[in-house]
C-alpha positions in Angstrom: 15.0 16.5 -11.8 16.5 13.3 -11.7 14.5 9.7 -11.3 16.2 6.9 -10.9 14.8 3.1 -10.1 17.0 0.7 -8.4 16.4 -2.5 -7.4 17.9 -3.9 -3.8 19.7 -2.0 -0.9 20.8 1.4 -1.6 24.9 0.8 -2.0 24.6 0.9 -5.1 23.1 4.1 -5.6 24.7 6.7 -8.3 26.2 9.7 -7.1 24.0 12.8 -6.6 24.0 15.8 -9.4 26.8 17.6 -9.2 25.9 21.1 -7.9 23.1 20.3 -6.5 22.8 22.2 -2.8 21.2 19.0 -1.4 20.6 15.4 -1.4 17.8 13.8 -3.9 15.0 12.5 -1.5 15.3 8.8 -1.7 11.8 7.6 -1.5 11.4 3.5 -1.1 8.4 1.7 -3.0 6.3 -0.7 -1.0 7.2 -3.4 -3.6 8.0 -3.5 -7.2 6.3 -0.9 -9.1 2.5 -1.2 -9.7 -0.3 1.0 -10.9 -0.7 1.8 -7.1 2.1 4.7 -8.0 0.8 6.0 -10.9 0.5 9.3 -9.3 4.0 9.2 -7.8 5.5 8.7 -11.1 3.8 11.4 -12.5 4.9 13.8 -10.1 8.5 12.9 -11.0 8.3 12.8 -14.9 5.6 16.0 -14.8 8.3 17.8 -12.7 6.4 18.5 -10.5 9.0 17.9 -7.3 11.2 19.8 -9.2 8.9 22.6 -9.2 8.7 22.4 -5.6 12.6 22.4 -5.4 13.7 18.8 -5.1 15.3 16.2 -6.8 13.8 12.2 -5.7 15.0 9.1 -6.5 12.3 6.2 -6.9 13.6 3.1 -5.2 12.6 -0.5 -5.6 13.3 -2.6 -2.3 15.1 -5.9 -2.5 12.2 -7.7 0.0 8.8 -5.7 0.5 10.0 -5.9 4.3 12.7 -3.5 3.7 11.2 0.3 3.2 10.2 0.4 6.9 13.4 -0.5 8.3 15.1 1.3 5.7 13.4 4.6 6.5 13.8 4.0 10.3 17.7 3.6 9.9 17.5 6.4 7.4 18.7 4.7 4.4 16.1 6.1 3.0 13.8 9.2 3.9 10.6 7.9 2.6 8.9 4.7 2.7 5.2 3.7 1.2 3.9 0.9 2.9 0.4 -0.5 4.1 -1.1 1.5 6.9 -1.6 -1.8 9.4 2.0 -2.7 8.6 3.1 0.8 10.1 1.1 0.6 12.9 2.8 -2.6 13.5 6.0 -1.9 13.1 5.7 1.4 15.3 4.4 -0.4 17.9 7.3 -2.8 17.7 9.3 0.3 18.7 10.6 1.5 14.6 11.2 5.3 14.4 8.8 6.0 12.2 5.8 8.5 12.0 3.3 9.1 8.8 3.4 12.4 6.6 0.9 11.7 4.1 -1.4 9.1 1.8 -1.2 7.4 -1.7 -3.7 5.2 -1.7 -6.9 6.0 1.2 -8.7 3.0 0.9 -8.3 -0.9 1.9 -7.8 -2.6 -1.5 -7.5 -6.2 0.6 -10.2 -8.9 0.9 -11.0 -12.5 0.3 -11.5 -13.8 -3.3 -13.1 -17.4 -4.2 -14.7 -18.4 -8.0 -18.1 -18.8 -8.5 -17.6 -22.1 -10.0 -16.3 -23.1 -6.5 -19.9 -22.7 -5.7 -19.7 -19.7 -3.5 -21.7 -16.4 -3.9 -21.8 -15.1 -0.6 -19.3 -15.0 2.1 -20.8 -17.6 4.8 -20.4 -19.8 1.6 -17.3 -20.7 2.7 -18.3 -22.4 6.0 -16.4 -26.0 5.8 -13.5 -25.0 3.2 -10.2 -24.0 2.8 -9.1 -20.4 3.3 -5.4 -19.7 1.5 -3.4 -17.0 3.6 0.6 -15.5 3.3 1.3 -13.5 6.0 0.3 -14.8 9.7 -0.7 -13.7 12.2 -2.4 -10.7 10.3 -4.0 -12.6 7.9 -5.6 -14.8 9.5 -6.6 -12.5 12.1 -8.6 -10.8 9.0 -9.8 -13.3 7.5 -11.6 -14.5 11.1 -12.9 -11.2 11.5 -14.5 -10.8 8.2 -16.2 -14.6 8.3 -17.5 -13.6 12.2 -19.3 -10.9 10.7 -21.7 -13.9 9.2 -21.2 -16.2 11.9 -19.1 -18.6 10.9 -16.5 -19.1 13.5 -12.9 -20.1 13.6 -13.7 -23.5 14.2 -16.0 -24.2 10.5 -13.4 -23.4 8.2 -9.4 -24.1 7.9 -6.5 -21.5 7.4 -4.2 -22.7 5.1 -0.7 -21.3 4.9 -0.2 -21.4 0.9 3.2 -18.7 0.9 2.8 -16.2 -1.8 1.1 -18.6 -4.4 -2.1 -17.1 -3.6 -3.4 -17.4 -6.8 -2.0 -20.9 -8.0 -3.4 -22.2 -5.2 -7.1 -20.9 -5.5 -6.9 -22.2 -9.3 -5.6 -25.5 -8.8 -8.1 -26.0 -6.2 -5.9 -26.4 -3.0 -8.4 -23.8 -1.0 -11.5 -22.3 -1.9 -10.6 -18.5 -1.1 -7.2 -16.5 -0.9 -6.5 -12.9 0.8 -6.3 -10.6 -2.5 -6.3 -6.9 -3.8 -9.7 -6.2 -5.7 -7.3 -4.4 -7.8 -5.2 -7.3 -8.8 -5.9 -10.5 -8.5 -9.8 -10.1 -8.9 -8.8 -8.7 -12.5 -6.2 -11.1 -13.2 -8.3 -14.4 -12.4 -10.7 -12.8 -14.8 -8.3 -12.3 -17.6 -7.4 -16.3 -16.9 -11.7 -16.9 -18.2 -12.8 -17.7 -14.0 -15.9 -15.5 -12.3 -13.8 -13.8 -9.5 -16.3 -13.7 -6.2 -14.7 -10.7 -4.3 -15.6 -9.6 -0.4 -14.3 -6.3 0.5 -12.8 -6.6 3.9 -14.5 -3.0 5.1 -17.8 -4.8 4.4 -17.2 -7.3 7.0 -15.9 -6.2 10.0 -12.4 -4.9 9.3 -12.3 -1.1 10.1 -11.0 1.0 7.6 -7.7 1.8 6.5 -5.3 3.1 4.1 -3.5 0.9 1.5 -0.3 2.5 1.1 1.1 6.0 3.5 4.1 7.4 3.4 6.3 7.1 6.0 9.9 8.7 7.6 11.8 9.5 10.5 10.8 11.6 13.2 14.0 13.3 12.8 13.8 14.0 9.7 11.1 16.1 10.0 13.2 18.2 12.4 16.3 18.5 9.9 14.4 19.0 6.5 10.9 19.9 7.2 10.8 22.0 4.0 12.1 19.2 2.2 9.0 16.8 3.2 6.6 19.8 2.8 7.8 20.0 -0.8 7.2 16.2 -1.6 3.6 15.8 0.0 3.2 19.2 -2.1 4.6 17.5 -5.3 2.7 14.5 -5.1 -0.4 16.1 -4.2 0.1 17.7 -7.9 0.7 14.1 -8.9 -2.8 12.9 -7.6 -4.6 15.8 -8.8 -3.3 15.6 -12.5 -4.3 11.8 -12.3 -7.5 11.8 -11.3 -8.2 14.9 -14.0 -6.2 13.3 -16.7 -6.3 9.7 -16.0 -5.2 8.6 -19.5 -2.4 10.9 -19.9 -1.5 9.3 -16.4 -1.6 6.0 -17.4 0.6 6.5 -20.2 2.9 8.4 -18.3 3.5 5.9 -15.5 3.7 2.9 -18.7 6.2 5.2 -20.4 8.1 4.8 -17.4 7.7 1.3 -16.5 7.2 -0.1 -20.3 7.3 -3.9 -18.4 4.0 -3.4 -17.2 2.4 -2.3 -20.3 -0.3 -5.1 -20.6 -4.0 -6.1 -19.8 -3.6 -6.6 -16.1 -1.8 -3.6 -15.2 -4.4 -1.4 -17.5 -7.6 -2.9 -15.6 -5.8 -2.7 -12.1 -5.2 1.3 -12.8 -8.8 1.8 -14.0 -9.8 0.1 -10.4 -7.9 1.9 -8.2 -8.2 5.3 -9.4 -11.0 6.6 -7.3 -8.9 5.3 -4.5 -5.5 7.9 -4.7 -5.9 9.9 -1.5 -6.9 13.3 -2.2 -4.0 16.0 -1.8 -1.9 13.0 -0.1 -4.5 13.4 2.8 -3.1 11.6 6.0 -5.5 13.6 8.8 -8.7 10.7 9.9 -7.9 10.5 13.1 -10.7 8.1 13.7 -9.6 5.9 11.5 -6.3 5.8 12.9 -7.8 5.3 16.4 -9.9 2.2 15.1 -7.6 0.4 13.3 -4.6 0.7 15.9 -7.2 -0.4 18.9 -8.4 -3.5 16.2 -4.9 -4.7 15.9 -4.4 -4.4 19.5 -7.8 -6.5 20.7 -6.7 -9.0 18.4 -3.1 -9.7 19.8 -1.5 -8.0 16.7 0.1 -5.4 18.4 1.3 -5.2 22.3 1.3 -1.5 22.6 -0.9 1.3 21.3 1.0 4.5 20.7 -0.6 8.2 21.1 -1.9 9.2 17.2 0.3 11.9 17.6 3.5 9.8 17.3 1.5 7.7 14.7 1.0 10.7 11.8 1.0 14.3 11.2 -1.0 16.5 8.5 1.6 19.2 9.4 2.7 18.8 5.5 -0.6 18.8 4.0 -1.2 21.4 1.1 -4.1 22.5 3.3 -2.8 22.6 6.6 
């Protein structure tokens, strides 16, 4: 089996093995590697794709924007990416349809210090909310603080870029958006009291963090193909959550970079959150989170579930 990280847009890819019968799966991060992919790592170095009958190339995008149109113009034949960023860019009219999980849970949310005074979300009526990404962000973040009545109008959206955390420790707003399994542990390792609110707790239905994502088509040409990956990271998934530590070192052994404090706590959080057998099938949750985005002006159209995912590649299906 052959693994091979590249950073930017896939020209400058290395040629495939000779006498191998068909191309290595080229399968596009969300963003630079994290502990997010422990499990996908460790199907590649365990061999476990191999054992399925595969070869896949781990790719890094150039701009965390790029996997979905990537896999859409099949550059690539699968893309992870957030859940609510697929459902966006499907209903933007992207080729795209879901084939499995990484990651089932939201890991998103609002984080403020507790030296900043707040211990409870309707603590930050009056201040300064940091946000990246409009208009979903701030559509989450007025969800979450409506849940405790405070409106729109008693606190103010700040557009901070991706300094998220800079900007909450200098003081230039009282909250950011943030992953409870990165920046809550990496404001901590800095000596602050991280005050975290889980966006599920407030309003914000359900989703998944990361899915995995390709084109329709290709499900057509090389069914097998994508049967045999969702098998192979199942594996992956299963082997981390029963040998977490000889995931860990796997995935470090890998990406030796990352080896640190941070990167250890933020796998130790999201562990219990690696979708079990790459399970992609909650319909409801699917239904809920397409119909939020599309009350709230995220979305213009609403597409039928069955052109949003499929569990036809599920180990259990």
């Amino acid at each position: 089996m052959r693994r091979v990280i590249l950073i930017g847009v896939m020209l400058i890819l290395t040629p495939f093995l000779v006498g191998n019968s068909s191309p290595a799966l080229r399968v596009m991060l969300d963003f630079f590697a994290t502990p997010n992919h422990v499990p996908l790592f460790v199907a590649a170095e365990q061999g476990f794709f191999m054992d399925e009958g595969i070869e896949t190339d781990i790719l890094i995008p150039a701009n965390p924007s790029d996997p979905l149109k990537l896999a859409a113009a099949r550059t690539v034949e699968v893309a992870l990416t957030p859940q609510i960023n697929f459902i966006i860019a499907r209903s933007a009219g992207l080729p795209l349809i879901s084939i499995g999980t990484l990651i089932q849970t939201p890991l998103g949310g609002l984080l403020s210090l507790k030296e900043y005074g707040v211990e409870k979300l309707a603590d930050l009526r009056g201040l300064r909310i940091g946000y990246s990404l409009a208009p979903l962000e701030p559509v989450l973040w007025q969800t979450m603080l409506a849940s405790v009545g405070v409106t729109s109008d008693d606190f103010q959206l700040v557009n901070v870029g991706f300094n998220t955390v800079l900007s909450l420790l200098s003081h230039n707003v009282d909250a950011i958006g943030a992953f409870r399994n990165f920046e809550v542990p990496q404001v901590a390792l800095l000596g602050h009291e991280p005050v975290f609110f889980p966006q599920e707790d407030y309003g914000v239905p359900d989703t998944c963090e990361i899915i995995l994502v390709t084109n329709p088509q290709l499900i057509k040409e090389r069914p097998e193909t994508l049967r045999a990956f969702i098998a192979g990271l199942a594996r992956g998934i299963t082997f981390t959550k029963q040998h977490p530590h000889d995931a860990l070192e796997i995935f470090l052994h890998a990406n030796p970079e990352l080896d640190d404090a941070l990167n250890r706590q933020a796998y130790e959080i999201t562990l219990p959150f690696y979708a079990d057998e790459a399970g992609n099938d909650r319909a409801e949750e699917w239904e809920k989170m397409q119909a939020y985005l599309f009350k709230n002006g995220v979305i213009k159209d609403v597409c039928p579930l069955d052109q949003l995912y499929t569990d036809q590649f599920l180990t259990d299906s």
